[in-house]
C-alpha positions as CSV (number, residue, x, y, z in Angstrom):
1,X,366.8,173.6,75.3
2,X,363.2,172.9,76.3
3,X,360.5,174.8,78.3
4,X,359.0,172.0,79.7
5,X,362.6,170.4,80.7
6,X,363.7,173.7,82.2
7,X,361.0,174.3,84.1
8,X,361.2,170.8,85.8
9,X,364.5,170.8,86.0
10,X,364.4,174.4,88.1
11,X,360.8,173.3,90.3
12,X,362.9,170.0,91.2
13,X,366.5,170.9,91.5
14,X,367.5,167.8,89.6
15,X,369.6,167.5,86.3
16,X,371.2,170.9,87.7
17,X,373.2,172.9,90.1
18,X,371.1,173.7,93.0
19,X,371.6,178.3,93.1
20,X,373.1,177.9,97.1
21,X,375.8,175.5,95.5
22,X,376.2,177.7,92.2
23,X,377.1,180.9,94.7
24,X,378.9,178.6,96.9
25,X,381.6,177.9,93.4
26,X,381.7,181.5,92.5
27,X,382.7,182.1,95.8
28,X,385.4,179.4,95.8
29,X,386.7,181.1,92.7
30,X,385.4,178.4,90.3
31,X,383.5,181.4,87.8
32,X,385.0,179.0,84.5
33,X,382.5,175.9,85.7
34,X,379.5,178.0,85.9
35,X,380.2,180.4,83.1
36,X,380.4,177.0,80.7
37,X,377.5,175.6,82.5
38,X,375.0,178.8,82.1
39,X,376.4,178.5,78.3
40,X,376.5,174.6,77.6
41,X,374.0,173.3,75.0
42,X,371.9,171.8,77.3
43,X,371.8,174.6,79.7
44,X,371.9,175.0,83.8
45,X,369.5,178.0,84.3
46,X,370.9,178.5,88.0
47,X,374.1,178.8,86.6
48,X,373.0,180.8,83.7
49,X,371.6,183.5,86.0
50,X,374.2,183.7,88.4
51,X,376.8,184.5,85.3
52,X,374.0,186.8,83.4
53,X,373.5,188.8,87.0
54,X,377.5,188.9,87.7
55,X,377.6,190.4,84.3
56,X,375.1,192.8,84.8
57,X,376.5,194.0,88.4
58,X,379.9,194.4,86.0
59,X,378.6,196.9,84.1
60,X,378.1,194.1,81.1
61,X,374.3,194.2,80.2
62,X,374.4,193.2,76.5
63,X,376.4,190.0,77.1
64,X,374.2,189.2,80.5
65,X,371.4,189.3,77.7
66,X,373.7,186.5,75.7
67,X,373.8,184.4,78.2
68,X,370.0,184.5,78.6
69,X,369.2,184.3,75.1
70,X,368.5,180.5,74.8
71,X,366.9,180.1,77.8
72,X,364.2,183.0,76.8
73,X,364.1,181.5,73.3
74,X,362.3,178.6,74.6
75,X,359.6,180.6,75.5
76,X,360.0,179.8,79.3
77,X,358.6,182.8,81.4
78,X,361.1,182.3,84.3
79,X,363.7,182.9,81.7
80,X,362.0,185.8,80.5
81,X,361.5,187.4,83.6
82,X,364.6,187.4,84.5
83,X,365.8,189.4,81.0
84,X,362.9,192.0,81.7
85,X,364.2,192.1,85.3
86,X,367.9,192.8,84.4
87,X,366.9,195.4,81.7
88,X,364.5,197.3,83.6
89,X,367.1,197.6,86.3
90,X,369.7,198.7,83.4
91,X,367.6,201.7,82.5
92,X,365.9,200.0,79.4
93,X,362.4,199.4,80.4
94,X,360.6,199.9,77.7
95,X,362.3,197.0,76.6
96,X,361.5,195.0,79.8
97,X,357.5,196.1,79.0
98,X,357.9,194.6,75.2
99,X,359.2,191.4,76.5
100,X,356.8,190.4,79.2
101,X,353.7,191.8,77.1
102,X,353.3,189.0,75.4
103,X,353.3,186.6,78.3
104,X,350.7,189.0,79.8
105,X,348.8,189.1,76.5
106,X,348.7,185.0,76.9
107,X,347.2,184.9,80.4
108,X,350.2,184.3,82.7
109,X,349.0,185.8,85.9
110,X,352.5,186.2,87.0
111,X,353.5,188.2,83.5
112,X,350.6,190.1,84.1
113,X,351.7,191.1,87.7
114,X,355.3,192.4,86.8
115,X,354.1,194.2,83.5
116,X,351.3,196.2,86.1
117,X,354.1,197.6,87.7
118,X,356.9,198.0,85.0
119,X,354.6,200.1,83.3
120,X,353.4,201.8,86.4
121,X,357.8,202.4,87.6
122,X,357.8,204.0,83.6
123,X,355.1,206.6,84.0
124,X,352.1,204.2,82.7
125,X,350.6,203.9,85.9
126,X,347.2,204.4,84.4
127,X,347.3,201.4,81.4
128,X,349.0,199.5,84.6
129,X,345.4,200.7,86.4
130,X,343.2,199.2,83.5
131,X,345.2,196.3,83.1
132,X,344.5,195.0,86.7
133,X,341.2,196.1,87.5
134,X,339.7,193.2,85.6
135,X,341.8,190.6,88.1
136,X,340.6,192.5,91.4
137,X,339.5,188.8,92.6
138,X,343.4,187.5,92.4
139,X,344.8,188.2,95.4
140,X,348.4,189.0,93.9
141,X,346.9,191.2,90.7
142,X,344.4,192.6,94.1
143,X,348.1,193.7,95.7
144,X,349.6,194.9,92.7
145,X,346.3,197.2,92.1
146,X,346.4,198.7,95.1
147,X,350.2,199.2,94.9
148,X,349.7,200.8,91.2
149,X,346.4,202.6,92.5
150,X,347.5,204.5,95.9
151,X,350.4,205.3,93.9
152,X,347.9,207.4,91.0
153,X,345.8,209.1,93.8
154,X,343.0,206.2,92.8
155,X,343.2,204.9,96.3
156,X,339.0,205.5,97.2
157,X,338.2,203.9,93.7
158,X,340.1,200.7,94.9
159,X,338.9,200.9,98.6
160,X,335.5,200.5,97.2
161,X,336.3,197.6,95.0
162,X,337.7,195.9,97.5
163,X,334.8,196.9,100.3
164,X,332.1,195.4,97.7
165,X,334.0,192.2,98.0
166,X,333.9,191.9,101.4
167,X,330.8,190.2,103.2
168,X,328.6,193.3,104.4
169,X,327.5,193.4,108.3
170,X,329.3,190.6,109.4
171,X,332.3,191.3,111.9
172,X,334.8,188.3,111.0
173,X,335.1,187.5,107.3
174,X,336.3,183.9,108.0
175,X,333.4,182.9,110.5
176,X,331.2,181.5,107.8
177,X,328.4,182.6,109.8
178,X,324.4,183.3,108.4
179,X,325.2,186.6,108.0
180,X,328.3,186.5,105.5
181,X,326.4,183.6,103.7
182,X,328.8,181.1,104.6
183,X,331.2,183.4,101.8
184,X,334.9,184.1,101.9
185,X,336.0,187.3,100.4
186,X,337.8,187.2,96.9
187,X,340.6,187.7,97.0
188,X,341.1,186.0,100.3
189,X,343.1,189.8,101.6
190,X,340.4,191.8,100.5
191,X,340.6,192.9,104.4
192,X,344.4,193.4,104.5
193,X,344.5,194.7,101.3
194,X,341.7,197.4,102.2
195,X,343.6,198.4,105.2
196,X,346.8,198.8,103.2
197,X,345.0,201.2,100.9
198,X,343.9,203.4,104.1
199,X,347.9,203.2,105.8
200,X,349.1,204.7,102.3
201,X,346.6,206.8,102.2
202,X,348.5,207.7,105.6
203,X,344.9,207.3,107.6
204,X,346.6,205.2,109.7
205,X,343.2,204.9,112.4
206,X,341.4,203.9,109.9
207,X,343.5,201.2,108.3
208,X,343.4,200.1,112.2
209,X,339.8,200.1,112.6
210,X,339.4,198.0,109.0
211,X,341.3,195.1,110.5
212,X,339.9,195.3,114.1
213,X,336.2,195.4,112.5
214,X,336.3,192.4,109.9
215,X,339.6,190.4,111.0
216,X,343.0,190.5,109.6
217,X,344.3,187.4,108.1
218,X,347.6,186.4,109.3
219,X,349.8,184.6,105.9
220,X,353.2,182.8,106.6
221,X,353.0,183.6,110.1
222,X,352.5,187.3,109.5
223,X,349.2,188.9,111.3
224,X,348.3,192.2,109.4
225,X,347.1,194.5,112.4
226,X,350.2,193.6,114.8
227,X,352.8,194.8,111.9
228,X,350.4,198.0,111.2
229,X,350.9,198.8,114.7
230,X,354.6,198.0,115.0
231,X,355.4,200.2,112.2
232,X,353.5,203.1,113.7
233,X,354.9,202.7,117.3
234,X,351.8,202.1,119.2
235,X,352.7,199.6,121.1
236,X,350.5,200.2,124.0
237,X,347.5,198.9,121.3
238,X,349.7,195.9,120.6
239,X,350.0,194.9,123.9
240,X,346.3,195.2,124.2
241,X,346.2,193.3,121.1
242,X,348.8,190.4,121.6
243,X,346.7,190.0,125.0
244,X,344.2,188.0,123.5
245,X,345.2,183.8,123.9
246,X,344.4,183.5,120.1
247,X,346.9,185.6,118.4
248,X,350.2,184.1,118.6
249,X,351.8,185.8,115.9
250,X,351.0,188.8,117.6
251,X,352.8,187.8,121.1
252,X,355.8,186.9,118.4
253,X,355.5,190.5,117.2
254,X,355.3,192.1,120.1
255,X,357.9,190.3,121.8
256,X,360.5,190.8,118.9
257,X,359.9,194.5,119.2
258,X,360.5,194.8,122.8
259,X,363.9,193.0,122.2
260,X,364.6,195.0,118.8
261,X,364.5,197.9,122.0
262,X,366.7,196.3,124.2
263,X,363.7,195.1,126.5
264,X,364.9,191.4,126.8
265,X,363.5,191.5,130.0
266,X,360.0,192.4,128.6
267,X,360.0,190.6,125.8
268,X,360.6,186.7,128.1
269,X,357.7,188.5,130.5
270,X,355.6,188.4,127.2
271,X,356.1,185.0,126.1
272,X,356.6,183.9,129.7
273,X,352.5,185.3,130.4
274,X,351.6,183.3,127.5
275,X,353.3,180.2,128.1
276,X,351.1,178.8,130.1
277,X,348.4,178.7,127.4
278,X,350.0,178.1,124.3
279,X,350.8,174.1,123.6
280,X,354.2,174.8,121.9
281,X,354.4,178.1,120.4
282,X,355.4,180.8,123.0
283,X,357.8,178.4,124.9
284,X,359.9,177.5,122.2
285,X,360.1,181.4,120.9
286,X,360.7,181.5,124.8
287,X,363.9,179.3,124.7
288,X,365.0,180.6,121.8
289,X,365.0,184.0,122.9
290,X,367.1,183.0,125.9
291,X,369.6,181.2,124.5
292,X,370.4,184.4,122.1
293,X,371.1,186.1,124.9
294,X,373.3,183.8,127.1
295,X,370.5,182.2,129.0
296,X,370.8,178.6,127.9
297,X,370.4,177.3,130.7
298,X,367.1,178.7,131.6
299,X,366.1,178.1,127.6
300,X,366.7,173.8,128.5
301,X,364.6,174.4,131.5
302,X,361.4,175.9,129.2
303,X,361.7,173.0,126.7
304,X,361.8,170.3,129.4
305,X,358.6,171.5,131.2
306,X,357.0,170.7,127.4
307,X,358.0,167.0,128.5
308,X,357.3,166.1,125.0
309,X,358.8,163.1,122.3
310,X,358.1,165.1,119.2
311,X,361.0,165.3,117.4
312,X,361.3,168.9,117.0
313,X,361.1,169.6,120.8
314,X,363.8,167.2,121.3
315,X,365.9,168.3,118.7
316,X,365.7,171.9,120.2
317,X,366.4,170.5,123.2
318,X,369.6,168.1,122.2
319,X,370.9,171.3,120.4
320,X,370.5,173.4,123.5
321,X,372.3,171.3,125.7
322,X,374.9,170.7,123.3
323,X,375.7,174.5,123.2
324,X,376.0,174.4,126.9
325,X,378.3,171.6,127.0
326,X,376.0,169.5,128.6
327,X,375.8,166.7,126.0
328,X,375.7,164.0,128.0
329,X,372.5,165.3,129.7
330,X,371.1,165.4,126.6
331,X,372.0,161.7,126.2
332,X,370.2,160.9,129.5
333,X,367.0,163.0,128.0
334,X,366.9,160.6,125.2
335,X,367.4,157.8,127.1
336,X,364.8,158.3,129.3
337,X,363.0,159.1,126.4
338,X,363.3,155.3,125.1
339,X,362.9,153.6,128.2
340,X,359.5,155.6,128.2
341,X,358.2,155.0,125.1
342,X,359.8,151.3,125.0
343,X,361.3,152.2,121.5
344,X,363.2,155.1,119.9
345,X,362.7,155.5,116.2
346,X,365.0,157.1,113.6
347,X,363.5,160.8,114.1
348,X,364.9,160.6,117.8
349,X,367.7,158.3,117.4
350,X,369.4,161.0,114.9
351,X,369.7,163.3,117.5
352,X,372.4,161.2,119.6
353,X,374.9,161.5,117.0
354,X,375.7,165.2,117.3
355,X,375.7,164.6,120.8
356,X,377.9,161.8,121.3
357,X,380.1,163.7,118.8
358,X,380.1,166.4,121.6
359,X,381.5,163.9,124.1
360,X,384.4,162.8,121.5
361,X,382.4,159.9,120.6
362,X,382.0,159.9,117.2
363,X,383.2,156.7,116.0
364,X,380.6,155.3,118.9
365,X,377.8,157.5,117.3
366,X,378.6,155.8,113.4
367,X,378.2,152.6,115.1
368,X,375.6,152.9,116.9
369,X,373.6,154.3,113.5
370,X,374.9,151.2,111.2
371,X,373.2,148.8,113.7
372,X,370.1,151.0,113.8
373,X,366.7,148.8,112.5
374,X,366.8,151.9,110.3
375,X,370.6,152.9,109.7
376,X,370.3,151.5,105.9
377,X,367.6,153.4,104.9
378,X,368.8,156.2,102.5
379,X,367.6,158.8,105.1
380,X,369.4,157.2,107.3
381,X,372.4,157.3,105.2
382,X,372.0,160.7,104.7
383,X,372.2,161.9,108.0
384,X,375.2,159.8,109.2
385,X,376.3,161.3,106.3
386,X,375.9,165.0,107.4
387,X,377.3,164.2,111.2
388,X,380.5,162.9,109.1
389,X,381.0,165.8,107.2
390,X,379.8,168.4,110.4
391,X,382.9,166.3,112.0
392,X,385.3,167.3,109.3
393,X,385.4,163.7,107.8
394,X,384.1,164.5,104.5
395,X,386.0,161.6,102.5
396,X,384.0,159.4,104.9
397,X,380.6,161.0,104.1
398,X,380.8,160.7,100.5
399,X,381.6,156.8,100.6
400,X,378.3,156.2,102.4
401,X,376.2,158.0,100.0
402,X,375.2,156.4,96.8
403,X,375.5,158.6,93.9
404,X,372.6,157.1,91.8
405,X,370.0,158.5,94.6
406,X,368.7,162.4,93.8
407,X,368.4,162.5,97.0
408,X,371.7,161.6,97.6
409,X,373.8,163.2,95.2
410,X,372.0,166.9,96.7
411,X,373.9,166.4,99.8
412,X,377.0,164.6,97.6
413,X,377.2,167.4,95.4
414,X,378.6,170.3,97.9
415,X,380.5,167.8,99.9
416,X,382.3,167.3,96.6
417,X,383.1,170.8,95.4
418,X,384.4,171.1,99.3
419,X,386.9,168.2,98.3
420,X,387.8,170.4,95.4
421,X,386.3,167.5,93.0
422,X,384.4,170.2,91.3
423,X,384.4,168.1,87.8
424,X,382.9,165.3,89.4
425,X,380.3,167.0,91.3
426,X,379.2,169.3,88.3
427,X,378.9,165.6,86.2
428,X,376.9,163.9,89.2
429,X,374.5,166.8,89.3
430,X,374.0,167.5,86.0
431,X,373.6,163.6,84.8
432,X,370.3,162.7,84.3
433,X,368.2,160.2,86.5
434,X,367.7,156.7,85.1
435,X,364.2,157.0,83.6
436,X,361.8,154.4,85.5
437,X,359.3,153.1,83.5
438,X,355.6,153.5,85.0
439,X,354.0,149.4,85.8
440,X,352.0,148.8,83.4
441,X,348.2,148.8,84.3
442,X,346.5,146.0,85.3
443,X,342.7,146.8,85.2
444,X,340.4,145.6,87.9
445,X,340.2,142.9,90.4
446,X,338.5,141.3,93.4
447,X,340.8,138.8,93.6
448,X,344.2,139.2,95.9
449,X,346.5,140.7,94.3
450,X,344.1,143.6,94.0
């Protein structure tokens, strides 16, 4: 086994068993494939920790730490992360602290992280303390010092790191305005991190008041100050918050805790009021919301007003009226659609397959895609491919699809193992791609070809 090799291998999912088809053969009872996988020379690490974890939740740590053995012998921190992961959880952390230490030692940021807080979960919170407040500027060493901080009582020694890296007297640490000196704080949470020094601290107003004053940063769709406030139950401030036309994730917030209550009616007012607005993003979490509860119809009417050709809308769309048996409406949408735009590309043209399979139609709908400008691209492929096997003609879908594409065998692979042609599929997946050599270079010229 090789470092490099695995750690492709697992960033790409190719040459291996992607982990959602690896659970998928444990739960069809095929345990033998992926044991001799996660143990073959030239090892599957998604199969390898799938067995090692089963092992573990069986009672069998020592042999878990077998299976993992040559993967962490290569020196690969994934691999290793995992042993420390399954020890420390087996009561053996000191253990888990030797391991990773090294890692740490070398300068992995992420070894650094999860030996912090192993040796703060053992009763070193302090050496955990030391070890971060070097990295304060990181903003995942930043979280892991506050965690490991609050947790020691240190909580005003981190507050005031974090304040002194936070542009003084300005009100919004993102505006890039004179006064912050065109800075951005480092890390780039300093704010939400400060505030979630305050809320352990269990000074609630005051984490509240850090956000409003310098600006919480929503991540991933996440805004800081509307999830303090939803797990405090001041809702009343939310509302007054989510009020504002620029803070979308906090109408999504607010909304999803009036219907987590059982206030559907308050929570379509909320996205309703802001509808009108916001381009896109209340009225589909509008439609969305109504079709979960039985309004489908209603949910079609939102995304029509949108009267939009992007490809999402209309795929929301075609799937709504599908699941209100109104396929063929759907087929007139697109239609109109085409005669509109004068053409009707392969983003939009996908859509009428699931819907003409919805009107019993489905030997129409392969047609239809093979005479497609575009139904012999490999996309293409692919999707016909995934309206076979939706239809419950997988035998059909695997002949389109051409095993020598990755992309291809990633949706061959499960259809496979569904066949019960787990041999085959566990060979396609696991056989490497022809290598390709890179063109040779051909240095400079002005002359066509360039």
């Amino acid at each position: 086994m090789d470092a490099a090799v695995l750690d492709r291998r697992t960033r790409m999912h190719d040459e291996c068993i992607p982990p959602d088809l690896v659970d998928r053969l444990l739960a069809l009872g095929h345990a033998d494939v992926v044991r001799a996988q996660a143990l073959a020379e030239d090892g599957d690490w998604f199969c390898a920790r799938a067995w090692a974890r089963l092992l573990a939740g069986q009672g069998e740590l020592e042999e878990a730490l077998r299976v993992l053995a040559p993967y962490v012998g290569t020196g690969w921190w994934t691999a290793t992360a995992e042993a420390a992961r399954l020890l420390d959880s087996g009561g053996r952390g000191e253990e888990a602290i030797f391991l990773v230490r090294p890692f740490a030692r070398d300068g992995e940021r992420f070894a650094l992280h999860d030996l912090a807080l192993l040796l703060a979960r053992h009763g070193r919170g302090e050496e955990a303390y030391v070890l971060l407040l070097p990295h304060v500027a990181d903003w995942s060493l930043a979280e892991a010092l506050v965690e490991v901080g609050v947790g020691l009582g240190r909580g005003e020694e981190v507050a005031a790191l974090l304040t002194a890296r936070i542009a003084p007297g300005c009100p919004c640490t993102r505006c890039g305005s004179p006064e912050c000196g065109g800075r951005y704080p480092e890390p780039f949470n300093a704010v939400n991190l400060l505030a979630s020094v305050r809320e352990g601290q269990g000074r609630t107003d005051e984490a509240v008041e850090v956000l409003r004053t310098y600006g919480s940063t929503p991540v991933n769709s996440r805004d800081p100050l509307a999830e303090l406030l939803v797990r405090h139950g001041r809702i009343d401030e939310l509302r007054a918050y989510a009020a504002d036309e620029d803070r979308p994730e906090a109408v999504r917030h607010l909304a999803e805790l009036l219907e987590a209550h059982g206030d559907v009616a308050g929570a379509v007012e909320v996205y309703r009021r802001h509808a009108e607005h916001d381009g896109w993003h209340a009225p589909t979490l509008l439609a969305q919301l109504l079709a979960r509860h039985g309004r489908g119809a209603e949910a079609i009417e939102v995304m029509r007003a949108l009267d939009s050709a992007d490809d999402w809308v209309v795929d929301l769309l075609c799937g709504l009226f599908t699941a209100e048996g109104r396929a063929e409406e759907g087929l007139a949408h697109l239609d109109a659609l085409k005669a509109r735009r004068g053409k009707e590309e392969w983003e939009l043209f996908r859509l009428r397959g699931p819907l003409l399979a919805a009107c019993g139609q489905l030997d129409e709908a392969v047609e239809e895609a093979r005479v497609h400008p575009e139904g012999g691209s490999p996309y293409a492929v692919e999707s016909l491919a995934g309206l076979l096997a939706d239809a419950g003609r997988p035998e059909e879908a695997v002949a389109l699809l051409d095993a020598d594409r990755l992309d291809h065998r990633r949706t061959l692979g499960p259809l496979l193992v569904e066949l019960g042609r787990v041999e085959e599929a566990v060979a396609l997946l696991r056989t490497p791609r022809p290598v390709v050599p890179l063109p040779e270079p051909t240095g400079y010229s002005d002359c066509p070809p360039f």
